[in-house]
C-alpha positions in Angstrom: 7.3 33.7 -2.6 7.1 33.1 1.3 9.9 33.1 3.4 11.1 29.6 3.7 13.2 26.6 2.9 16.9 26.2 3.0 18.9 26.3 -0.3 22.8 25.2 -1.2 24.4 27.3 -4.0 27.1 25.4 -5.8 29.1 27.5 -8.2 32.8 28.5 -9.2 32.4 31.9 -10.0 32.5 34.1 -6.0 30.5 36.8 -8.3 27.5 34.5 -9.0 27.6 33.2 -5.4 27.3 36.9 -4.1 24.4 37.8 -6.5 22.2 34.7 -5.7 22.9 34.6 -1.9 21.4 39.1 -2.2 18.4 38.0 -4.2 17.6 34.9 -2.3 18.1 36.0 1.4 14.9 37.9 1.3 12.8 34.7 0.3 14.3 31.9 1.5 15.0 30.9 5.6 18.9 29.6 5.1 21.6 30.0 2.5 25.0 28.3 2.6 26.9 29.0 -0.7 30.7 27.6 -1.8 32.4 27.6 -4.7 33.6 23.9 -3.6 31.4 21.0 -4.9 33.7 18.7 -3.1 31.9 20.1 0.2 28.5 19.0 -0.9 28.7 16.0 1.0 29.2 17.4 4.3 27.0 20.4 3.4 24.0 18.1 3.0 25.4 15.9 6.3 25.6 19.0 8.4 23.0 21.8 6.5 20.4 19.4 5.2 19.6 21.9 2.2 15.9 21.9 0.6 17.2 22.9 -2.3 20.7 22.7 -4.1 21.2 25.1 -7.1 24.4 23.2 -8.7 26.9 25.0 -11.3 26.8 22.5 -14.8 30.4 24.1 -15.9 33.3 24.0 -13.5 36.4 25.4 -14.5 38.1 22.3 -15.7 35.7 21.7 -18.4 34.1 24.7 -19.3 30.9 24.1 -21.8 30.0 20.4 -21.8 28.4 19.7 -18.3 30.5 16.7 -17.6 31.3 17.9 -13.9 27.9 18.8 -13.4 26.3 15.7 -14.0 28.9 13.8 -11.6 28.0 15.9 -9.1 24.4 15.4 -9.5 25.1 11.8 -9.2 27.0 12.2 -6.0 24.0 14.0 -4.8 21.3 11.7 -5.7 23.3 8.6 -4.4 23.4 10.8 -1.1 19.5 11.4 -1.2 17.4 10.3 -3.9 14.9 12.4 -3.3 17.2 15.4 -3.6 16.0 18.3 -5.5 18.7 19.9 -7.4 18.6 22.7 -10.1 21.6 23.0 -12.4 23.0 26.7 -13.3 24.4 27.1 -16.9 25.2 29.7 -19.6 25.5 27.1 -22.0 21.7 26.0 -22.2 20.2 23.8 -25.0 17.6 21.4 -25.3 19.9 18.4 -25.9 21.5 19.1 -22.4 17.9 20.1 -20.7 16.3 16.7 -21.4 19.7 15.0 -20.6 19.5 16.8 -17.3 15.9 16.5 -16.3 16.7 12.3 -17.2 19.6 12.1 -14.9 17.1 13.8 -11.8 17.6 17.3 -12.0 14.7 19.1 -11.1 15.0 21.9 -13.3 17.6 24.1 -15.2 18.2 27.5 -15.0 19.8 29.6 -17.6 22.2 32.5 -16.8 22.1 35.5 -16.7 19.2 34.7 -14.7 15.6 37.0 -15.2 15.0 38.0 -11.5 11.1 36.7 -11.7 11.5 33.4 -13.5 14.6 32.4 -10.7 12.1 32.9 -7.8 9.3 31.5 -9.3 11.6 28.3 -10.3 12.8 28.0 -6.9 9.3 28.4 -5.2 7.8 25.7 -7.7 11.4 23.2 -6.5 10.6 23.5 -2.9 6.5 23.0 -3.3 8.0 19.7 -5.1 10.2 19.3 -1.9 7.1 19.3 -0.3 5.5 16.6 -2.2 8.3 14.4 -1.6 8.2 14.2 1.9 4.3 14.1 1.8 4.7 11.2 0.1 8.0 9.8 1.9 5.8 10.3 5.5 2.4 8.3 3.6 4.6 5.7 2.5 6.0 5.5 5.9 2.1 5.4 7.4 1.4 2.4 5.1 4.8 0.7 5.3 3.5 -2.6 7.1 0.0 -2.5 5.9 1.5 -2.4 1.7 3.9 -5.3 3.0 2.0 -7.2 5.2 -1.4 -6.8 5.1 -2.1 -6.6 1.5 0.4 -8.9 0.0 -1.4 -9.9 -2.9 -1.4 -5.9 -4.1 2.2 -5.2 -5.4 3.3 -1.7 -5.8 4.7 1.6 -3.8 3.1 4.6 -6.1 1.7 7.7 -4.6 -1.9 6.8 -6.0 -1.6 3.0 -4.6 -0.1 4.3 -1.4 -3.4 6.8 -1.1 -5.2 3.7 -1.7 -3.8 1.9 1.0 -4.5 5.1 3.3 -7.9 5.5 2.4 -8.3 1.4 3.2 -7.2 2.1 6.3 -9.2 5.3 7.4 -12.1 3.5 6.4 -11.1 -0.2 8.8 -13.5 1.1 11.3 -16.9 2.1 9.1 -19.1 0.5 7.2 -20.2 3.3 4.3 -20.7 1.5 0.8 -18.3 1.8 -1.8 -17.7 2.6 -5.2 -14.6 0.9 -7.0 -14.0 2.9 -10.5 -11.1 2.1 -12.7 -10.0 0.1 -16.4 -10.5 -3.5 -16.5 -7.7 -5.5 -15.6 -6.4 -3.1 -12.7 -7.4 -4.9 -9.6 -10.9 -3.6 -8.4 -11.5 -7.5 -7.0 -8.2 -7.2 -4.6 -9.1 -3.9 -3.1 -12.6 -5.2 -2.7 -11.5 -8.3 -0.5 -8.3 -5.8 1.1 -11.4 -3.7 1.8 -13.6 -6.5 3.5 -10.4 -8.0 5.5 -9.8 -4.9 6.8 -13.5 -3.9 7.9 -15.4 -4.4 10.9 -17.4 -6.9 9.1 -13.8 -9.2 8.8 -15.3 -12.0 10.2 -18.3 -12.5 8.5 -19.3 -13.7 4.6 -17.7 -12.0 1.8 -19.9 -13.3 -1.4 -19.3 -11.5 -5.3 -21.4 -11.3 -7.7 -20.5 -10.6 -11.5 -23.2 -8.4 -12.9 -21.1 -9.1 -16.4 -21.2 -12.4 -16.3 -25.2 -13.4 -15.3 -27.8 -12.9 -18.0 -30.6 -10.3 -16.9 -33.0 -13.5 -16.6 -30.8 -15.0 -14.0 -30.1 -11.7 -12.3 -33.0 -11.9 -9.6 -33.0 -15.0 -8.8 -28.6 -14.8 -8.0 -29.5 -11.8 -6.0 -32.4 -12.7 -4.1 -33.1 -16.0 -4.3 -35.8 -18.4 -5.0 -38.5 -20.9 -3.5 -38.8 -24.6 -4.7 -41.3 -23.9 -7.5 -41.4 -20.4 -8.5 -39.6 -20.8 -12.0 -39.7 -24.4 -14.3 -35.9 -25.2 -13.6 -36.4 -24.1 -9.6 -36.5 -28.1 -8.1 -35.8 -26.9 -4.9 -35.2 -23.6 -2.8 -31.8 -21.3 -2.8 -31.4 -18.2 -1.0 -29.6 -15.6 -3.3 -26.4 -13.7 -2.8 -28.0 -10.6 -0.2 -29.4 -13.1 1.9 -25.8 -15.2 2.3 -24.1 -11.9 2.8 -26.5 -10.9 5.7 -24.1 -9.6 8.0 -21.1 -9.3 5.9 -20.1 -8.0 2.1 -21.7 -8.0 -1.0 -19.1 -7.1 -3.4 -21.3 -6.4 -7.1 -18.1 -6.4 -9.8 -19.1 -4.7 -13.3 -22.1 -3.1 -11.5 -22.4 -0.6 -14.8 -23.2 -3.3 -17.1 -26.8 -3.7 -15.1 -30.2 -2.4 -16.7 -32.1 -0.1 -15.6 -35.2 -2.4 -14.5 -32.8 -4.4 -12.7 -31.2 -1.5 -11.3 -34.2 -0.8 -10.2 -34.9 -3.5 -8.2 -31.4 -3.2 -6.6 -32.0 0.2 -5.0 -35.7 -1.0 -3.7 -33.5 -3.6 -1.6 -31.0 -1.4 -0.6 -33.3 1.5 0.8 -35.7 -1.1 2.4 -33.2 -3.3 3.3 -35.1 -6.2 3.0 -35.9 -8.9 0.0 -38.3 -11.6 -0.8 -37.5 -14.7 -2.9 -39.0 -15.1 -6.0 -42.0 -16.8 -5.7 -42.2 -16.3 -2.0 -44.3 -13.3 0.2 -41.8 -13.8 3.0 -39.6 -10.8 4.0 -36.1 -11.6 4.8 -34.4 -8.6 6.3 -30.8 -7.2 5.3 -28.0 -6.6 6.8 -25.2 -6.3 4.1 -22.4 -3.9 3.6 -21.8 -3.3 -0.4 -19.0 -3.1 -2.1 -19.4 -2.1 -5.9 -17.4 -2.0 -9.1 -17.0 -0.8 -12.8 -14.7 -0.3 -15.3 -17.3 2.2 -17.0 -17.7 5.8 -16.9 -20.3 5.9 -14.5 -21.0 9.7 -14.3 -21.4 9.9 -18.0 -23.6 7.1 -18.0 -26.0 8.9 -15.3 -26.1 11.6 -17.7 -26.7 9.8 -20.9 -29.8 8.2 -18.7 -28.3 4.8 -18.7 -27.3 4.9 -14.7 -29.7 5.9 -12.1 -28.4 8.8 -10.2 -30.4 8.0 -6.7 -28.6 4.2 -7.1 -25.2 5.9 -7.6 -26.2 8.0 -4.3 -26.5 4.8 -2.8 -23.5 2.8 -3.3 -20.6 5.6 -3.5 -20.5 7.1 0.2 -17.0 6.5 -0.9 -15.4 6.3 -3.8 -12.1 4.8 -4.9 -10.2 5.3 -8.3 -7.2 2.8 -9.6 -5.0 4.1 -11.2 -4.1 2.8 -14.9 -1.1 0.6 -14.8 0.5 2.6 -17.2 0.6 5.7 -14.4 2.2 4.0 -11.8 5.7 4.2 -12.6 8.3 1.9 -10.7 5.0 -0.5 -9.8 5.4 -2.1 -13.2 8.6 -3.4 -13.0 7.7 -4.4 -9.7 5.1 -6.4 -10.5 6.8 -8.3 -13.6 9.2 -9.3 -10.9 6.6 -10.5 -8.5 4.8 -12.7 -11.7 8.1 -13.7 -12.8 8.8 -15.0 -9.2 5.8 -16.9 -9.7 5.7 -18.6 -12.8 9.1 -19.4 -12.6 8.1 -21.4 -9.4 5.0 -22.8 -11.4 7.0 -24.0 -14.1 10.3 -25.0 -12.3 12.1 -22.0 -14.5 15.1 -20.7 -12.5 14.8 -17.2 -14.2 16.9 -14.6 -11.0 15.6 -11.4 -13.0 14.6 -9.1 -15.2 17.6 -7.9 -17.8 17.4 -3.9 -18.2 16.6 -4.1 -22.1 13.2 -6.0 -20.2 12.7 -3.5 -17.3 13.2 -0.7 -20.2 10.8 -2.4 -22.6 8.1 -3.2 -20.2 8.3 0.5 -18.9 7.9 2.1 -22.1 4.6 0.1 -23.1 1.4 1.5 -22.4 -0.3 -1.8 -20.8 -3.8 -1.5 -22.1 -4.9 -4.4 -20.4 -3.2 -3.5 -16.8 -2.1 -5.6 -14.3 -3.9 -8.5 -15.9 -1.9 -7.8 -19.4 1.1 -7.8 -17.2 0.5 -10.6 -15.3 -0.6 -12.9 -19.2 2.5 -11.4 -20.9 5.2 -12.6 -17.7 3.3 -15.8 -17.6 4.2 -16.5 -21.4 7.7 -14.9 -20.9 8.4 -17.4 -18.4 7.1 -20.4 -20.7 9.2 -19.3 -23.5 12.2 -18.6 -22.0 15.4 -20.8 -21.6 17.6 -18.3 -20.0 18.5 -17.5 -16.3 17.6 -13.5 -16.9 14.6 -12.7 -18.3 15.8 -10.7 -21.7 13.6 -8.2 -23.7 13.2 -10.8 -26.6 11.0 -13.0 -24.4 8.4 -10.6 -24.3 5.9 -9.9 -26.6 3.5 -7.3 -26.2 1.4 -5.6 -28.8 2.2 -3.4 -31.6 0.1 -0.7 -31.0 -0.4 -0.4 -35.0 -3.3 -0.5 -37.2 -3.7 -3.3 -39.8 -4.8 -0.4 -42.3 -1.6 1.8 -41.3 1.7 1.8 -39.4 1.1 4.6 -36.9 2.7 4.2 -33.7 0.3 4.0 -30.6 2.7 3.3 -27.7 1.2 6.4 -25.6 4.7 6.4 -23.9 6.1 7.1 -27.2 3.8 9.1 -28.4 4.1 11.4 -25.2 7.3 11.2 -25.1 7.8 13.0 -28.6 5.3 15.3 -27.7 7.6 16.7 -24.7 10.7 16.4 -27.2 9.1 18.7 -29.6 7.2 21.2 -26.6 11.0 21.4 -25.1 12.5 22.1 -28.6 9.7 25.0 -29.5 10.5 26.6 -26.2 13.5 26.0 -26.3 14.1 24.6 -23.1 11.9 26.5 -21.1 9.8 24.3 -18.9 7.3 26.5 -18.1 6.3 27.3 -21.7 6.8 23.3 -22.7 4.3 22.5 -20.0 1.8 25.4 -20.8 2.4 24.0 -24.7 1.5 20.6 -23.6 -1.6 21.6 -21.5 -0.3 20.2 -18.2 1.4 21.3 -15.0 5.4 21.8 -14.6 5.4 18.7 -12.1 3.3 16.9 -14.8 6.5 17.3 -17.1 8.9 16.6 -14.3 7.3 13.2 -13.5 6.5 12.5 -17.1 10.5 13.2 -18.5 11.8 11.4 -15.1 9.8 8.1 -16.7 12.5 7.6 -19.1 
């Protein structure tokens, strides 16, 4: 492990102290040790520590962890963001997950192996790293998340690198590519896209390849002279030739057929179209913006996408995240729709009751934002209190009519770490290797709860 990071060492026993400052001094850039937890405040005032390794068992209350855990609170209320590895001999799994929920970062039996201590401790500050990768990007996009995309609500690391990549991209004009699961939002980034683009003050027109029949889709898209079908009484210029100048945002752009698709990548390379029934060439100026819920790469390689289109319209390409990995942004959002529908409906609801914040967390939103934003709406309708409680919500089941199986992915992943922790018996490196994901993975994942 390089040389660097500074690290606090909390513990009662002067023997530990000495043994962890000799193995650590070679590795680490600072080490300030006491056998005081009272100091921790001004340590983290005056030292500013990377890292605090924390004693779970003073000497008033030997086995149970109580004075562990308070100081871990005092810590966290200090900085948040803190990352703080208890010290215990008195390990178990009951006291691991307990730990990891109240925001340790990791627990370290004793006596210690020599390897598995530095290897913890180099994982911790890596994840100290993270932290103020993300702290500085959410510092970058600070006004733009507040005030120049209002109408997208959230503060997660993949909404934040959304936000980021928005801007970088304020000054070009490459197509882009939209991918994510209905209901998460593709439309607003589109338009935060366009509004932010050099292109601002010219048209921005859609176009819902999932909602338009096939038969209908040339003439929306290019247009049509007075004459050139039975129904066409008069002429209409399509949707490329409004957005002549500006954006053309194509939503559900996976749903179109190859002939069709076709078509669309003649226009885009020539960058020109013709009317239906007309000979005249209208050139093109247009800047697209595309969109699908749908697996596009598989669908290039099951023949159903054409590959030299896909070239085309993803210089760059932007992924949304599923609500259901974007932590805190769910509990922000239901108070942003309860905000206003209780407005809408003259409610006076203040807030969200914890049972609600708890059971809207713990629900794996298959529908996304959209879900969300149905489910608040009905909350609010229904309810006749001044705090929105649990009961007012109804989501789905998650079972099958045929069988009572619980599908709640947040359940269902949340026994899976139970039982990973329990068959390595607390060991977080085996638990995540047994669960097929990363240590942080786990962290973030048992941190959830």
């Amino acid at each position: 492990m390089d040389k660097k990071g500074k690290i606090l060492i909390i513990d009662d026993n002067e023997d530990v102290l000495f043994a962890l400052n000799a193995l650590l001094f070679p590795h680490v850039e600072k080490i300030k040790v006491s056998a005081h937890p009272e100091k921790i405040e001004h340590y983290m005032e005056t030292f500013r520590p990377d890292l605090i390794l924390l004693d779970m068992n003073f000497r008033k209350d030997v086995v149970s962890g109580k004075e562990g855990f308070f100081w871990l609170n005092k810590i966290l209320k200090i900085d948040p963001q803190a990352i703080v590895i208890f010290m215990t001999a008195y390990a178990d799994t009951e006291k691991t997950v307990q730990a990891i929920k109240a925001g340790a970062t990791d627990f370290i039996s004793k006596p210690w192996e020599k390897d598995k201590l530095l290897a913890t401790i180099s994982s911790a500050l890596k994840l100290k790293d993270s932290h103020e990768q993300i702290e500085n990007l959410k510092r970058q996009v600070q006004s733009l998340s507040s005030f120049d995309y209002p109408e997208i609500i959230g503060e997660s690391e993949g909404l934040l690198e959304i936000f980021s990549l928005i801007e970088k991209l304020s000054e070009t004009e490459a197509n882009i590519l939209i991918l994510g699961e209905n209901g998460t939002g593709k439309d607003l980034v589109a338009r935060a896209i366009y509004h932010h683009s050099p292109r601002s003050s010219n048209v921005f027109t859609t176009l819902d390849l999932g909602a338009i029949p096939e038969t209908l889709f040339e003439s929306e898209l290019f247009g049509y002279e007075k004459g050139a079908f039975t129904d066409a009484k008069s002429e209409k210029a399509g949707r490329m030739e409004i957005a002549s100048g500006g954006t053309l945002f194509l939503d559900e752009i996976g749903n179109l057929s190859l002939s069709m698709q076709a078509k669309l990548l003649t226009a885009i390379e020539k960058k020109q179209i013709s009317r239906l029934g007309s000979t005249r060439i209208h050139p093109m100026d247009v800047r697209f913006i595309s969109a699908t819920n749908l697996d596009i790469y598989e669908a290039v390689n099951a023949g159903n996408f054409r590959q030299d289109l896909l070239y085309r319209i993803n210089t760059i390409e932007i992924r949304i995240p599923p609500l259901r990995e974007r932590g805190h942004d769910i509990v922000l959002l239901a108070e942003h729709f309860l905000e206003k529908f209780s407005h809408k409906y003259k409610k006076t609801i203040t807030g969200l009751s914890q049972e609600a914040k708890n059971k809207i967390r713990n629900y794996s939103w298959p529908g996304n934002v959209r879900e969300l934003q149905n489910v608040m709406e009905r909350a609010v309708i229904l309810s006749s209190d001044k705090t929105l409680k649990a009961g007012s919500i109804t989501l789905q089941t998650g079972e099958k009519k045929n069988g009572n199986e619980n599908l709640n992915l947040q359940e269902i992943e949340q026994e899976a770490i139970e039982k990973a922790l329990k068959r390595s018996e607390g060991n977080m490196n085996k638990a995540a290797d047994l669960l097929g994901i990363t240590r942080y993975a786990l962290y973030r994942k048992m941190k959830k709860e």
